[in-house]
C-alpha positions in Angstrom: -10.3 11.4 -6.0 -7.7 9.0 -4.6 -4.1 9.7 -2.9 -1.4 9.1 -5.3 1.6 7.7 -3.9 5.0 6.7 -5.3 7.2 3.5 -4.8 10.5 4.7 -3.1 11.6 1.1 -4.4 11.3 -1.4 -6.6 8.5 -4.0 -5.9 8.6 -7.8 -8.2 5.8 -10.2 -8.5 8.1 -12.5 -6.4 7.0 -9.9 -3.3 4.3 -9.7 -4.2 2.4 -12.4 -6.5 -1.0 -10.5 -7.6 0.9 -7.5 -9.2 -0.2 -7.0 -12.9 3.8 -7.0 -13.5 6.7 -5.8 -12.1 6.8 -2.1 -10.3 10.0 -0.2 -10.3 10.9 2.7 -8.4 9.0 5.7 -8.6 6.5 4.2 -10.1 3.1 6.3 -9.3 -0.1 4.4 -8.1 -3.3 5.3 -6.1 -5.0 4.5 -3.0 -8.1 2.5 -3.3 -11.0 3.3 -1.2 -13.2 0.3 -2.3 -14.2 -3.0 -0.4 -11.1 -4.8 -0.1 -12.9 -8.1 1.4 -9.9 -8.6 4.3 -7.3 -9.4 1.9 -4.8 -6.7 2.6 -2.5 -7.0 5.7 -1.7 -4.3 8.2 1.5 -4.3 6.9 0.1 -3.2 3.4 -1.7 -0.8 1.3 -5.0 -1.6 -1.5 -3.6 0.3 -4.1 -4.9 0.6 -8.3 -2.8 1.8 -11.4 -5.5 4.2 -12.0 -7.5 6.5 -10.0 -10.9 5.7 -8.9 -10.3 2.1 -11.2 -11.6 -1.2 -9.8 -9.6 -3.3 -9.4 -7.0 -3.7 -6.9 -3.9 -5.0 -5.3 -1.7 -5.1 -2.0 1.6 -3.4 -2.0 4.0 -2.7 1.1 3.5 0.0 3.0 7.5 0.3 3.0 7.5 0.6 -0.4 5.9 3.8 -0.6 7.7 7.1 -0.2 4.8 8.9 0.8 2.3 6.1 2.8 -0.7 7.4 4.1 -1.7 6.9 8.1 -3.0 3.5 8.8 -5.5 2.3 11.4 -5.8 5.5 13.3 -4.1 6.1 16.9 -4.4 3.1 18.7 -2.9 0.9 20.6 -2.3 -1.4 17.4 -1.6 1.3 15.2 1.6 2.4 18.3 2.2 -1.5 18.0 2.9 -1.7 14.3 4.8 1.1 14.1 7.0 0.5 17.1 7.6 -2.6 15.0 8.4 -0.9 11.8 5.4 -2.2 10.0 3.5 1.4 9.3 4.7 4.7 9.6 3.4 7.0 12.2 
């Protein structure tokens, strides 16, 4: 079954323009473990409204009050988040 997370903030179509509609904090959505076909960013997370559903979209991985590890322990993964762009 997939992670559920929550949005610690309010996330608008203008941030992000392939959102079904408007997200506001709190809001509850859930990882998704399918292809994703390279269009998520390392500064994001393939997320669904539903889980296990199909179909997909990219939210930021700030947005999340509980975001999962991203890309391991590497030397990008220290990279990013000595940037501030995933959490460690």
């Amino acid at each position: 079954m997939s992670k559920k997370l929550v949005l610690d903030r309010a996330v608008t179509r203008g941030e992000c323009p392939e959102l079904p509609e408007d997200l506001p904090a709190g809001s509850v959505v859930y990882v998704y473990n399918g292809p994703t076909y390279n269009r998520i960013s390392l500064a994001g997370i393939a997320v669904t409204n539903w889980p296990d559903h199909p179909q997909f979209y990219e939210l930021p991985l700030r947005a999340l009050a509980n975001p999962p590890k991203k890309n391991g322990s590497g030397l990008l993964a220290r990279f990013l988040s000595y940037l501030g762009l995933v959490h460690s």
